[in-house]
Structures are given as structure tokens and as C-alpha cells.
KEDREN-836206 format. One record per residue (C-alpha): chain; residue in three letters; x, y, z; residue number from 0. Coordinates in nm, 4 decimals, always signed. Example, Ala and Ser with C-alpha at 12.3 -4.5 7.8 and 13.67 -1.06 7.14 Angstrom:
2
NODE   mol   type         c1         c2         c3   seq
NODE     A    ALA    +1.2300    -0.4500    +0.7800     0
NODE     A    SER    +1.3670    -0.1060    +0.7140     1
! end
This chain:
207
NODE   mol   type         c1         c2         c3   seq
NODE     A    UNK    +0.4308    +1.0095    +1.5773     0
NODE     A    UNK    +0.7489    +1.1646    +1.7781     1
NODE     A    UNK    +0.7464    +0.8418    +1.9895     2
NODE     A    UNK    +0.8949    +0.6202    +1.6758     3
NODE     A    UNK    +1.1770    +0.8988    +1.7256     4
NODE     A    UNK    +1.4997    +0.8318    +1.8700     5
NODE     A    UNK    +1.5071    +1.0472    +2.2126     6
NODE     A    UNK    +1.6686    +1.4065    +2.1751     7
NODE     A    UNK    +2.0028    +1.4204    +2.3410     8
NODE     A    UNK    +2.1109    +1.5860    +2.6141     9
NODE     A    UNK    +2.3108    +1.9304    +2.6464    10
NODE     A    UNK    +2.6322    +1.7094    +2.7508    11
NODE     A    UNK    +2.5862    +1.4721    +2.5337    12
NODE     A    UNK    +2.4914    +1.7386    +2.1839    13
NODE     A    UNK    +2.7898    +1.9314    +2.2520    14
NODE     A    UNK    +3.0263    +1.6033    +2.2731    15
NODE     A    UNK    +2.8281    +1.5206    +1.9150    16
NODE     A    UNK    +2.8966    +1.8430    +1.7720    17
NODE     A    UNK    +3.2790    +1.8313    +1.8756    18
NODE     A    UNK    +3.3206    +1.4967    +1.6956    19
NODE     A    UNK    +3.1151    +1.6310    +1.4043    20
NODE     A    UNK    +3.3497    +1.9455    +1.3631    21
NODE     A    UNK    +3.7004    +1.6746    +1.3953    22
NODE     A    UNK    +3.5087    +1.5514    +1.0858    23
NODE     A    UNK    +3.3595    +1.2625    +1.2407    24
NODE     A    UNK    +3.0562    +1.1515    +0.9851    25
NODE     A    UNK    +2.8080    +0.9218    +1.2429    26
NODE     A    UNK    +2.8497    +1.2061    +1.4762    27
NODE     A    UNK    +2.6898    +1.4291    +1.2361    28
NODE     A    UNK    +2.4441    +1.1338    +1.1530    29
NODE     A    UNK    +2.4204    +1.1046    +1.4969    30
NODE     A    UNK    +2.2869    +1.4617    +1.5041    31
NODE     A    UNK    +2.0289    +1.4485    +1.2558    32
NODE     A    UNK    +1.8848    +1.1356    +1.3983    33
NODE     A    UNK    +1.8239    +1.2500    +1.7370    34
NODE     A    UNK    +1.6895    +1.5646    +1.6880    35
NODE     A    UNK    +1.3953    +1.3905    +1.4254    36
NODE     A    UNK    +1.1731    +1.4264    +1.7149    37
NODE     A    UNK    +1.2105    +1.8215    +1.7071    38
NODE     A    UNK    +1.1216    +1.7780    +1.3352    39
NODE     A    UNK    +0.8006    +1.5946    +1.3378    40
NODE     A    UNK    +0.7053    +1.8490    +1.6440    41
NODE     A    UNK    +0.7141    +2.1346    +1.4151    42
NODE     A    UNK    +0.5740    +1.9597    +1.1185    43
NODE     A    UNK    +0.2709    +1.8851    +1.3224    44
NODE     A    UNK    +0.1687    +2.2467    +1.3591    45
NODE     A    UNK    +0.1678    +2.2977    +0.9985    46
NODE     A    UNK    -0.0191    +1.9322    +0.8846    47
NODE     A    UNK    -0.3752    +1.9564    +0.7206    48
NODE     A    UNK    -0.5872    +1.7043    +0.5947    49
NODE     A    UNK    -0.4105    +1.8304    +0.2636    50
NODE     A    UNK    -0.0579    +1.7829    +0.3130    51
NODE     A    UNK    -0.0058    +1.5185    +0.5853    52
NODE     A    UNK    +0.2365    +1.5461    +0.8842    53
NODE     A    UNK    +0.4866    +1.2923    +0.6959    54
NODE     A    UNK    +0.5281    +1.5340    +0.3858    55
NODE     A    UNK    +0.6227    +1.7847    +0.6158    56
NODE     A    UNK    +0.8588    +1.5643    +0.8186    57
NODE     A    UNK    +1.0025    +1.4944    +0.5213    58
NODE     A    UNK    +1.0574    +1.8811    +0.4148    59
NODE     A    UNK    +1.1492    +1.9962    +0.8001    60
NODE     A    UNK    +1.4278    +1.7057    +0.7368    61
NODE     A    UNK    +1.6103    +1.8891    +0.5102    62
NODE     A    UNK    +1.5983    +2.1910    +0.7019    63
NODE     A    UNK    +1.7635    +1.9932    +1.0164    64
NODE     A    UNK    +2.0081    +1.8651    +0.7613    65
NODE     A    UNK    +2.1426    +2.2257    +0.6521    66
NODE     A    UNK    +2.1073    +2.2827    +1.0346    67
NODE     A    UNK    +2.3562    +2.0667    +1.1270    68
NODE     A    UNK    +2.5303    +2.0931    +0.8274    69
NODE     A    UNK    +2.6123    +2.4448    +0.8691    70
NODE     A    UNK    +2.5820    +2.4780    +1.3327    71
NODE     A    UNK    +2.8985    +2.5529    +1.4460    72
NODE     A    UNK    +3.0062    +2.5035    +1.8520    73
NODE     A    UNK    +3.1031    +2.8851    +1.8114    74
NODE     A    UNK    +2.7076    +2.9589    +1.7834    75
NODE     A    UNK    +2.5534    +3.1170    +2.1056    76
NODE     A    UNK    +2.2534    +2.8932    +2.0860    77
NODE     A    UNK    +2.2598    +2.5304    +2.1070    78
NODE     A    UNK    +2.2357    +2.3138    +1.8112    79
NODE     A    UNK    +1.8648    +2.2445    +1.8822    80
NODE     A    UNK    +1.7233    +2.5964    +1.9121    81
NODE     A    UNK    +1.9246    +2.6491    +1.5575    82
NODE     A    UNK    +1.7868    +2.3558    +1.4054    83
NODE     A    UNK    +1.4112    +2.4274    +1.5320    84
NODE     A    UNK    +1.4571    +2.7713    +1.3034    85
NODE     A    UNK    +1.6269    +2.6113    +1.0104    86
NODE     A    UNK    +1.3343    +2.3649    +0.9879    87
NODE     A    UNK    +1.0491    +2.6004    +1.0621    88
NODE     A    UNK    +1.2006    +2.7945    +0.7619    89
NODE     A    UNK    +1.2227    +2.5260    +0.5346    90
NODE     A    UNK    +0.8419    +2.4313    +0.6466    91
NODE     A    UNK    +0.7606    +2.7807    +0.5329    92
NODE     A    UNK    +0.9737    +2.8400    +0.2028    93
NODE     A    UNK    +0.7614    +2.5248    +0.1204    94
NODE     A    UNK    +0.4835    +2.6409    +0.2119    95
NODE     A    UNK    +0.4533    +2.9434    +0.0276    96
NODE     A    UNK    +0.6472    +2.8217    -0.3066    97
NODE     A    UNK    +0.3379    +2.5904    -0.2711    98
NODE     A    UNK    +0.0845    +2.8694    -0.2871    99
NODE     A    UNK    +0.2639    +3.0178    -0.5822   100
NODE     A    UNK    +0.2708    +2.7412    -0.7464   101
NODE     A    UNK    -0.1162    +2.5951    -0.7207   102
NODE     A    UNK    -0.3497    +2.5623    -0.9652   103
NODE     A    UNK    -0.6397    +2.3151    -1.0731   104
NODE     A    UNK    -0.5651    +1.9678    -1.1662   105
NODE     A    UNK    -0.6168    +1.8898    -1.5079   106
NODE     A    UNK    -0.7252    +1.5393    -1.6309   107
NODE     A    UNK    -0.4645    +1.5608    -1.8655   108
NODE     A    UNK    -0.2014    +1.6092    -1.6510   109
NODE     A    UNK    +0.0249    +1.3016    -1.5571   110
NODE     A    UNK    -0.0796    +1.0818    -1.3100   111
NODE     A    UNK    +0.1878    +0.7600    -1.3676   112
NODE     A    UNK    +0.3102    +0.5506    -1.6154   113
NODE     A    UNK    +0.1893    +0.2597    -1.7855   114
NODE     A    UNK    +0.3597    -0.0779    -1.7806   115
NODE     A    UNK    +0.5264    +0.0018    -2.0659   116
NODE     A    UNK    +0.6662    +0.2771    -1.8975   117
NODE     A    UNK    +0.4795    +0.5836    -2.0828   118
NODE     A    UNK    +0.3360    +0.8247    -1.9178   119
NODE     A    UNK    -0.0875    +0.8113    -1.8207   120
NODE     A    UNK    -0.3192    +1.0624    -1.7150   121
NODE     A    UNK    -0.6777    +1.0400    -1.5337   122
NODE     A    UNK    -0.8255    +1.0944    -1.9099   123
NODE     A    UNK    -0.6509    +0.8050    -2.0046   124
NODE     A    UNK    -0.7880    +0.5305    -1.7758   125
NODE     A    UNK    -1.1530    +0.6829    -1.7896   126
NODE     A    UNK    -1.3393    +0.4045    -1.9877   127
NODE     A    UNK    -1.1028    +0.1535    -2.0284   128
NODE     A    UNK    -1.0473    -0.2045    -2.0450   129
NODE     A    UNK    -1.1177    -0.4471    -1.7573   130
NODE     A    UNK    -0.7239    -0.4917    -1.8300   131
NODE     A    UNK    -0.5508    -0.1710    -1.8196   132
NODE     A    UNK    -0.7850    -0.0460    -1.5323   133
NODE     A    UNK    -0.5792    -0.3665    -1.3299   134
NODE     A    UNK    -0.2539    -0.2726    -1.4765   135
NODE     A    UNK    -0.2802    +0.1296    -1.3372   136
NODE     A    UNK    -0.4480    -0.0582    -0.9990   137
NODE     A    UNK    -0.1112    -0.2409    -0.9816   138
NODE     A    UNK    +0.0864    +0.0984    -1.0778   139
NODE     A    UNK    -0.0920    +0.2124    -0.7526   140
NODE     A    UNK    -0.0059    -0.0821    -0.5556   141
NODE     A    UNK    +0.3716    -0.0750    -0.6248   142
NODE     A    UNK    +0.4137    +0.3471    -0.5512   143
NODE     A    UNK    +0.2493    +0.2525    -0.2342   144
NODE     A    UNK    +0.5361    -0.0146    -0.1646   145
NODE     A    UNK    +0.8017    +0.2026    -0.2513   146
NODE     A    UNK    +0.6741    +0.4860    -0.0113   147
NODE     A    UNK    +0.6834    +0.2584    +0.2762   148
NODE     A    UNK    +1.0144    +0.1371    +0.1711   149
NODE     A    UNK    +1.1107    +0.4422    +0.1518   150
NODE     A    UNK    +1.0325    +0.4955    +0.5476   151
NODE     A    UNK    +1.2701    +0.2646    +0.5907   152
NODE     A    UNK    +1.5912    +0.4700    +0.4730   153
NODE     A    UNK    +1.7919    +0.6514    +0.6986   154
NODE     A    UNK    +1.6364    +1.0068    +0.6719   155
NODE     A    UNK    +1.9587    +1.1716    +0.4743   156
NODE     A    UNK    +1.9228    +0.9016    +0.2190   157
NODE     A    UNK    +1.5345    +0.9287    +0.2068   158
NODE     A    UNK    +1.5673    +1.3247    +0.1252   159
NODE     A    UNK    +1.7876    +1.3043    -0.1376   160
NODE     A    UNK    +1.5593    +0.9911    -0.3254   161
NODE     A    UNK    +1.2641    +1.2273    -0.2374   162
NODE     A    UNK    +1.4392    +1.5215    -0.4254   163
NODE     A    UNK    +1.6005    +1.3260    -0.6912   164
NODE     A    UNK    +1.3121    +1.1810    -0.8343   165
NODE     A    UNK    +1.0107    +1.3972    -0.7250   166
NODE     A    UNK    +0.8571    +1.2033    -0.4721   167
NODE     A    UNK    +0.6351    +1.3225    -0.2565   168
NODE     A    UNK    +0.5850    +1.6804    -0.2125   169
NODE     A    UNK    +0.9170    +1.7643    -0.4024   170
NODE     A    UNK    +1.0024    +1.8324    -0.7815   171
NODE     A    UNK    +1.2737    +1.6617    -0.9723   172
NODE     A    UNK    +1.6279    +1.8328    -0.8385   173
NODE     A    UNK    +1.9164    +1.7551    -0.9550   174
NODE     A    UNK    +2.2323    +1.6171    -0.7945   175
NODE     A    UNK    +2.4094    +1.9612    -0.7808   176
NODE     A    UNK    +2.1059    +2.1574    -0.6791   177
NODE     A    UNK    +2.0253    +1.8845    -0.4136   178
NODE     A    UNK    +2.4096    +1.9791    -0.2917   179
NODE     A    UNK    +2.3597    +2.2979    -0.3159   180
NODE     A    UNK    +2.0266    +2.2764    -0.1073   181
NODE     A    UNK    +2.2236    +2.0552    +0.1646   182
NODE     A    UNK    +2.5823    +2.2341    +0.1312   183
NODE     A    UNK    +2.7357    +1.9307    +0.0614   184
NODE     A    UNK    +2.9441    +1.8027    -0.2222   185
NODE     A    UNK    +2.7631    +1.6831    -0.5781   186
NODE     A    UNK    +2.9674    +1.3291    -0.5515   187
NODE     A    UNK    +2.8709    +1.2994    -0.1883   188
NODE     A    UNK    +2.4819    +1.3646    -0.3066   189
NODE     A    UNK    +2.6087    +1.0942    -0.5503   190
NODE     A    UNK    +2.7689    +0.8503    -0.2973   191
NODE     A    UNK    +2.4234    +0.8809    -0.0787   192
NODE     A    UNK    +2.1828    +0.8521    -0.3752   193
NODE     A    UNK    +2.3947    +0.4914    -0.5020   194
NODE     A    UNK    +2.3771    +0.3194    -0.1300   195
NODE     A    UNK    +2.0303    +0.4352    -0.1002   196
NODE     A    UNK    +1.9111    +0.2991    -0.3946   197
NODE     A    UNK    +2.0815    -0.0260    -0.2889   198
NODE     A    UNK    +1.9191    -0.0234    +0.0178   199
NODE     A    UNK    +1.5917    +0.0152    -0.1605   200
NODE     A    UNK    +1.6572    -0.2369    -0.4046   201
NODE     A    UNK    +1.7043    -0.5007    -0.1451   202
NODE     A    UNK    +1.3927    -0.4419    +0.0011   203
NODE     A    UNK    +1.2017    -0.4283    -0.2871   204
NODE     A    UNK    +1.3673    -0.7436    -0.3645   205
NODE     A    UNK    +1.2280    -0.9056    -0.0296   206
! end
């Protein structure tokens, strides 16, 4: 999994990073995030069951090395990596037990999609049907999987924020000022991210 990372950067070569980053350089700071996604999927992998795979909890320690970088400062005694290995662990964690709080049984009833028509279906709903709508909700099924591994395909700032906006994966529905509020950015840079990322998504789907 870490192999399909870009490799972590050197101690040289993080500080010059982190220097351009603070003169308010933004691919430094992308820069940062990128190369330290290997340190991410490292610590996801501790945590991965057969319940939760390692790639939801890539995609949760992501956001962690966001704030991380977001929020490291060259004044810090510890180097950006040691900082970011805590802020993700945390956010691994929070998850973790917000998840536990929040369990309970699945329901039939509860929603599992939406129809081609675009209103919402649960299991109950497509036991004993139609030769017909069982293909329509196989084709629902088909095109989530597509968008997921489009969705691998975003840069990994762009694929949080989709994530968060519209409840993919393990995350609920956040909004664009609680997503900037989670990442300590601004709402219209959330909002900036979120329109090129749908572009980019768009394209591909359009492929």
C-alpha cells in the first residue's frame, strides 16, 4: 500500500518545504501533505480490520495530516513528521470512538441508495422485486463503485473534502463551514477546492 506513496522527504528538504509554506507558498504546503501520505497509510494500517478497511482509514488519517500541516509551525521543537504522525493517530482515534458511540444494528429500512429516479431505497425495498428494478439498483451499485475509484484519483485535499461533503465513505454529510472549521481553512477556500474537484471528477466520469 505505502509503495503507491510518494517517498517521505528528507530533514533538509521538509524544513525548505515548511519555509516556503509559511512565505505562503500553496504547492509547498501541497507539497507537504503529499509526501508525508506514506506516514498516513502506516498508521492507518495498525488500526484496519476486516470491518473498516485500511483505505477508510487513510482517508480519515488524511485529514489529520491536513490540520497537521495546516497548523506545524518551523517554531515547533519536533519536526513536521513526528507532529503529523500525532495529529493523524488522533484523528484515527476521535473516529474511532465517535464510531463506537454511534453503532447500532442495521435496519432493512434504513437507506441503502437511490433509485433512478433519484428517491431514496432501502434493502426492504428491493426484496422481491422485478427482474427490472433488481438491474436498475445492480447498476446503482455499479456506478458508486466507479465514483470511488475515481475518487482515488483526486489529489488527497480534494478527495477529503468530496468525502466530507457528501458522506462518502466512512464520513457523514459536513458542511462547507464545518469542513473549514475541521481543516482551519477558509469556507470559500473549502468552496474553491470542492468546485475544481468536482470538475476533476466530472471529466473522468465523462471518460
Amino acid at each position: 500500500m505505502s509503495s503507491t506513496f510518494p517517498l517521505p522527504l528528507s530533514e533538509k528538504e521538509e524544513r525548505e518545504y515548511v519555509a516556503r509554506m509559511e512565505d505562503g507558498d500553496a504547492d509547498a504546503r501541497s507539497v507537504l501533505i503529499e509526501r508525508n501520505l506514506r506516514l498516513v497509510a502506516h498508521i492507518a494500517r495498525k488500526y484496519a480490520t476486516p470491518a473498516i478497511p485500511v483505505e477508510d482509514y487513510i482517508s480519515i488519517g488524511t485529514i489529520g495530516l491536513i490540520k497537521a500541516v495546516n497548523t506545524y509551525s518551523s517554531k515547533k521543537s519536533v519536526r513536521l513528521a513526528t507532529y503529523a504522525a500525532r495529529c493523524i493517530e488522533n484523528e484515527i482515534l476521535m473516529s474511532i470512538r465517535t464510531s463506537k458511540k454511534n453503532r447500532q444494528e442495521v435496519s432493512i429500512s434504513l437507506p441503502i441508495g437511490t433509485d433512478k429516479d433519484g428517491n431514496e431505497i432501502s434493502l426492504n425495498d428491493i426484496l422481491g422485486t422485478d427482474q427490472d428494478e433488481v438491474i436498475d439498483n445492480l447498476t446503482l451499485k455499479f456506478q458508486v463503485k466507479e465514483l470511488y475509484e475515481k475518487l482515488e484519483k483526486l489529489p488527497p485535499r480534494e478527495r477529503v473534502i468530496i468525502c466530507l461533503r457528501y458522506g462518502l465513505g466512512p464520513y457523514d454529510r459536513t458542511t462547507q463551514r464545518e469542513i473549514a472549521e475541521k481543516l482551519h481553512i477558509s469556507r470559500s477556500y473549502v468552496s474553491r477546492i470542492e468546485k475544481k474537484a468536482l470538475e476533476r471528477l466530472r471529466a473522468e466520469m465523462e471518460q
